[in-house]
C-alpha angles and dihedrals in degrees: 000000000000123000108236097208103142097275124147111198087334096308133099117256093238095057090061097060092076107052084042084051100056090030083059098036080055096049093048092043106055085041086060090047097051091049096051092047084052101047081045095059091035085054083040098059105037084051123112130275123267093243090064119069126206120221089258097050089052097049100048084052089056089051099053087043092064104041085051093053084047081050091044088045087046093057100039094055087049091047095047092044089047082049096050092045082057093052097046089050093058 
């Protein structure tokens, strides 16, 4: 006859929980990541078009717009004083 000890297929309950709780942690896990791709497709696709612009796509273009002419005053200063030191050399 059977000895009735607590085992589950030879092995003790406790040493099961882990290997159902990651089973169970995967599980959950992939089923999170598939909805989110799909819900960021869904939001992808009922987006607007590229020829329409939203307020924060235009000021962060403003804002690029104006570090790049700092950048483009920037270089041309260094450019007319390198200019100016050449001249003085001659």
């Amino acid at each position: 006859m059977a000895k009735a000890n607590g085992n589950t297929l030879g092995r003790s309950s406790g040493s099961l929980n882990a290997p159902i709780a990651a089973f169970t942690m995967a599980l959950i896990l992939g089923s999170y990541c598939i909805s989110s791709i799909r819900t960021a497709r869904r939001e992808a696709q009922s987006a607007p078009t590229v020829g329409t612009t939203s307020t924060a796509t235009t000021a962060a273009r403003a804002k690029t717009d104006s570090q790049n002419a700092w950048v483009q005053q920037a270089l041309e200063e260094s450019q007319s004083q390198s200019q100016n030191q050449g001249a003085k050399k001659n």
